[in-house]
N, C-alpha and C positions, 0 to 999 in steps of 0.2 A: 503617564507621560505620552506623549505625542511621537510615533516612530517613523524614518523617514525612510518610505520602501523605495524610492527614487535615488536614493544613495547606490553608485558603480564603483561598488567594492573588488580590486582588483586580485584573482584568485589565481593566475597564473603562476607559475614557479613556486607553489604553494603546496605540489603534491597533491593537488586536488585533482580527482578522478574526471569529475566533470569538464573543468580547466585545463587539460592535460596537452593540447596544443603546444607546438611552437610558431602557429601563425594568428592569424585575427580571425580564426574561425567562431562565428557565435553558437555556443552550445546547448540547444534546448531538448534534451534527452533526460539522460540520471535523474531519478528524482528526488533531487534536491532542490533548493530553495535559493536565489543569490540573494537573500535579504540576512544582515545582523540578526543574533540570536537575540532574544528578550535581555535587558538588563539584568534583571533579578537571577538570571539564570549565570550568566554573565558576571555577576557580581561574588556569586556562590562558588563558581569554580576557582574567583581570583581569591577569596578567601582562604580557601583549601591551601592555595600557594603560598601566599603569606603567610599561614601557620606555619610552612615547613616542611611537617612530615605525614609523610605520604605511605603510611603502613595498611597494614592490613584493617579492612572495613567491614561492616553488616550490616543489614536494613534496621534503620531504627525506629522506634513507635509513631515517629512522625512523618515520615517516609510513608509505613504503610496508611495512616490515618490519611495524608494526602491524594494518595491512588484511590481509596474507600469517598472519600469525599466528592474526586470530583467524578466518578463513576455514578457515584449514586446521586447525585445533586442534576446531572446531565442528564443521565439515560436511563435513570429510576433498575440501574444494577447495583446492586447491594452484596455487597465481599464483606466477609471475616479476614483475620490475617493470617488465618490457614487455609484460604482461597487462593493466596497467591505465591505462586512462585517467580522466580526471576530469571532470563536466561539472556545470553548474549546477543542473540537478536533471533525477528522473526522465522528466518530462513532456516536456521539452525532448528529453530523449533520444531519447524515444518518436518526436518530428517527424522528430530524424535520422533516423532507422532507415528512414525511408520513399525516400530518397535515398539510404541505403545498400543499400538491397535494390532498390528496385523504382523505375518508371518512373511518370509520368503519365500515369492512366487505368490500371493494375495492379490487380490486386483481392489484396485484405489483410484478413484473416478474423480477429474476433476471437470471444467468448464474451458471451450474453446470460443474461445480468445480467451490465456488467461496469464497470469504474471509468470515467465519462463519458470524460475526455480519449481512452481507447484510441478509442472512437468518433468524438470530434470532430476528431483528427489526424489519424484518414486524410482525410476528407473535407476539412479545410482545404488538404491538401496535394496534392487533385487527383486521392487515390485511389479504387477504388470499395470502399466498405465492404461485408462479407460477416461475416454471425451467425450462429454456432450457436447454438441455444436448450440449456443445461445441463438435464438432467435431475434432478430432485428424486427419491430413493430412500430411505427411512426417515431420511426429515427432514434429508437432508443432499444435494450436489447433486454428479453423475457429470456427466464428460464424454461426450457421445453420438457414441461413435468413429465410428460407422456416417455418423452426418449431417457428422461433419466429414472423412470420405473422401469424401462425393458432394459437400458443397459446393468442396470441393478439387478435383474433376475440373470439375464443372460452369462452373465461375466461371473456370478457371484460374488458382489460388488463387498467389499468390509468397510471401508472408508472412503467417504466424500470430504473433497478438500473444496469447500467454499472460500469464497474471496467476496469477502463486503466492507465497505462497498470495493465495488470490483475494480480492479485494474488490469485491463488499460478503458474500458469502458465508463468509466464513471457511474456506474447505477449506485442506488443504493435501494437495497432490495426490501421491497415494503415488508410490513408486518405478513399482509397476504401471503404474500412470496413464500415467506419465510415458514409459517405455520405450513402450506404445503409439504414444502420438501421435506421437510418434520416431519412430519405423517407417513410420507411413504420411508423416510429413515427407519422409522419405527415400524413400521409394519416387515421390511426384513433385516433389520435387525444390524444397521448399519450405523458406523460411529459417524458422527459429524467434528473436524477441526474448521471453525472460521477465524479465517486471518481479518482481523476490525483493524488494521494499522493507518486507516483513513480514515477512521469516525468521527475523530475530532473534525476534519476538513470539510464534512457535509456542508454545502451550499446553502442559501435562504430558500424556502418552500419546503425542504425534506427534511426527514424525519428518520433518523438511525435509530436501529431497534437490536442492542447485544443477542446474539443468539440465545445465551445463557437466559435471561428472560422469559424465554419461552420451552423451556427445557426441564419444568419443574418435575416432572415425573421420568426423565430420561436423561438425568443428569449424571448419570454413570456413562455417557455413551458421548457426551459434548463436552468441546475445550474451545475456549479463546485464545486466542494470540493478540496480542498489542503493545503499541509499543510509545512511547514519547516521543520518540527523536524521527520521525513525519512530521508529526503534528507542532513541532516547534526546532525542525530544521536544525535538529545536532546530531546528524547520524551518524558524523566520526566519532562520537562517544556511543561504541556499543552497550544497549541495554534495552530490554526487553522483558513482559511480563507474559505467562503460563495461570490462565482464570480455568478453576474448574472447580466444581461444589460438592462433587461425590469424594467420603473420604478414602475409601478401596481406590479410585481412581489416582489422586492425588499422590499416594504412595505410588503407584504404580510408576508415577510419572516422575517421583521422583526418585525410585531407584533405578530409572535409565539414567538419569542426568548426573546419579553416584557418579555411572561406571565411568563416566570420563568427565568427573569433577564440574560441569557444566553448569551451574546452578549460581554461580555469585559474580556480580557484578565488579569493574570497580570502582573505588571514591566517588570518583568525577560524575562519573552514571547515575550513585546513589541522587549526590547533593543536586547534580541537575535537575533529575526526575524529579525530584523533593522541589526544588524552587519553582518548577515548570506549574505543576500542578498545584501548588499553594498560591503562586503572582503572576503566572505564564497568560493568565485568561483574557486582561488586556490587549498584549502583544498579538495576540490570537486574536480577536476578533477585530484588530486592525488590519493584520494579515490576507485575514478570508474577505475582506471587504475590498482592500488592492487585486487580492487575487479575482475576485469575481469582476474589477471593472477590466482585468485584463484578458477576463473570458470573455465579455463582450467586445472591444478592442478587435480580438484575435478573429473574434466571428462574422462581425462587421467586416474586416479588411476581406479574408478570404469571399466573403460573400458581393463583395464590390470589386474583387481582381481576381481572384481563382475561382468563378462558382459552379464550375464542373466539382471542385472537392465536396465528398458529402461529411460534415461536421456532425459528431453525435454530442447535441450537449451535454455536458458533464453535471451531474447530481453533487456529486463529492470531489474535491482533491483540486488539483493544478496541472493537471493530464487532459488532453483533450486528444480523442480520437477521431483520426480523420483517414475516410477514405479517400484515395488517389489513385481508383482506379482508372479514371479519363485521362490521366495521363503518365501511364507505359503499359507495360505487360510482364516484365521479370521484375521481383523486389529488389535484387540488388544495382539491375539500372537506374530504379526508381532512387534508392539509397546512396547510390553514387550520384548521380545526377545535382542532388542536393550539396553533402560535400565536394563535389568540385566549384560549388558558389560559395560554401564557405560557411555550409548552415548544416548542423546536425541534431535530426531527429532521430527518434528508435523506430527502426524496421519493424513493422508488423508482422511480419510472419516470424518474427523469434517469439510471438505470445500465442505460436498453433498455426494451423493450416487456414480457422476463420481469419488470419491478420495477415491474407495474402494482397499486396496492394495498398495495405495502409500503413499510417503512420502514427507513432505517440508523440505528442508534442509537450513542455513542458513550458507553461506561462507566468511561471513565479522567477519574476526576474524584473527588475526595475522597466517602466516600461518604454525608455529609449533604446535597452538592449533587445525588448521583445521586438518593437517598430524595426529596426536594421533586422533581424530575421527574420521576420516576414517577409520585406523589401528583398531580402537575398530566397527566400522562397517565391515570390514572384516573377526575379527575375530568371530564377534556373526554369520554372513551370512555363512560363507564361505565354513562351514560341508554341506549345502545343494548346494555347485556350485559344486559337485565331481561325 
């Protein structure tokens, strides 16, 4: 079927986070999606309801066959149904993984600019946070293998928290990349978790490569995170999956997620994840192809009325990072400045000390919503482009 992203679905007074206004402010932050969920997916929850009853649920053989499917059909990763566990969502995961690897008072290294929680969970959970700052190279951002082999020695690094592809950057980090940092994981002796909850989003030209993939000899030491509800905009149904191929590992992971029952989904998560991945693929690649004419759209305008911003095109996702250094100097003037026109982005520097001056913008939104916040971004910017 034929889906209409151009559809302004009115979200207000809806509870929605993103939505949360009580003025006509356009909100291009959260990432989330204002476009309908897939039918199929859609259809599966409305079933659930018109059954009735809504008791207690478990992964069923087709559930997992679905996740095994389209992993391995996509990205040539191949799961058993003892590969995977299930968790509430990625975030949550994230907190595990620090009690799966590492001790109290451990240092746990991630990338600067990178999605806040990576930062705010080690340090909730007792760890010592360690950054490497990403290098910026023709407008797009490398990993600085050099700094994250010293900061691995120096700090005595236990775990690297990856983000691929990354956000708020949009890379998605080639195979090269990738076998790199792998090398020097292994060489001291360091666990890797990579959050993949954007892989499905990968853009045309790139090419996402599962960490797990590349992990065959060192698969006691790596975990994926990922999740559905990115990748097909239902992130109010928490659910989330735990890939890992060592079986000592696996237990391990899951008797943290005993001690506080964390481990099962509910209905709605199952049967969605289940329809997502069985009929979702459609809706999907409708999706990515609205999103990418509004990463053009978005890149064109700023480039023909703000072109002091420096835009780093996005590889993966509906995030587009942008610096705005040319016009201020404090983030939260820059932050305010904005919401007082009526338009909100995410302040860059809540993703490190590299996201000083920028902005995260979110472009999956019908694109007359996108056009009026742009418009309210060039008029709050535009007295200092003269």
């Amino acid at each position: 079927m034929l889906y209409n992203f151009d559809e302004i679905i009115d979200r207000r007074d809806t509870g929605s986070v993103k939505w949360h206004y009580t003025d006509d402010t356009i909100p291009l932050w959260v990432a989330d999606m204002d476009f309908k969920a897939a039918q199929p997916i859609l259809n599966a929850i409305e079933k659930i309801a018109q059954h009735g009853i809504l008791g207690y649920t478990k992964p069923t053989a087709a559930l997992y066959k679905s996740i095994i499917d389209w992993h391995g059909s996509r990205y040539d990763l191949w799961l058993d149904e003892q590969h995977i566990l299930f968790s509430p969502g990625v975030v949550p995961s994230l907190a595990l993984m620090m009690s799966v690897f590492t001790e109290v008072g451990d240092a746990v290294l991630v990338n600067d600019p990178i999605y806040t929680p990576f930062m705010t969970k080690v340090e909730q959970n007792g760890r010592k946070l360690v950054t490497s700052a990403l290098k910026e190279i023709e407008g797009k951002y490398r990993l600085d293998l050099a700094d994250i082999e010293a900061k691995i020695v120096e700090y005595k690094v236990k775990l690297y928290l990856l983000c691929n592809p990354h956000n708020p950057g949009g890379r998605v980090w080639s195979r090269e990349e990738l076998e790199a940092l792998l090398s020097i994981c292994k060489k001291y002796n360091v666990a890797i978790v990579s959050d993949e909850i954007h892989q499905d989003l990968t853009l045309q030209g790139h090419t996402f490569t599962p960490f797990l993939t590349l992990a065959k000899d060192y698969e006691h030491n790596v975990v994926s995170l990922t999740s559905m509800t990115k990748t097909f905009n239902i992130a109010g149904i928490k659910g989330s999956m735990i890939f890992a191929k060592d079986e000592a590992l696996l237990r391990k992971i899951s008797e943290q997620q005993n001690l506080n029952d964390e481990y099962e989904l509910n209905l709605f998560a199952y049967a969605a994840m289940c329809s997502a991945y069985e009929q979702g693929g459609e809706w999907l690649a409708q999706a990515l192809a609205y999103i990418e004419s509004n990463i053009e759209l978005t890149i064109h305008f700023l480039e023909g009325h703000l072109p002091k911003i420096k835009v780093m095109r996005p590889e993966a996702s509906y995030l587009i990072w942008l610096d705005c250094s040319a016009y201020g100097q404090e983030d939260q003037v820059l932050y305010e400045t904005l919401r007082d026109a009526k338009v909100e982005l995410n302040s860059g520097i809540k993703y490190g000390n590299e996201g000083h001056l920028k902005m995260r913008i979110n472009v999956a939104c019908p694109q007359a919503v996108l056009r009026e916040g742009l418009n309210r971004i060039y008029t709050a910017l535009s007295s200092d482009d003269n």
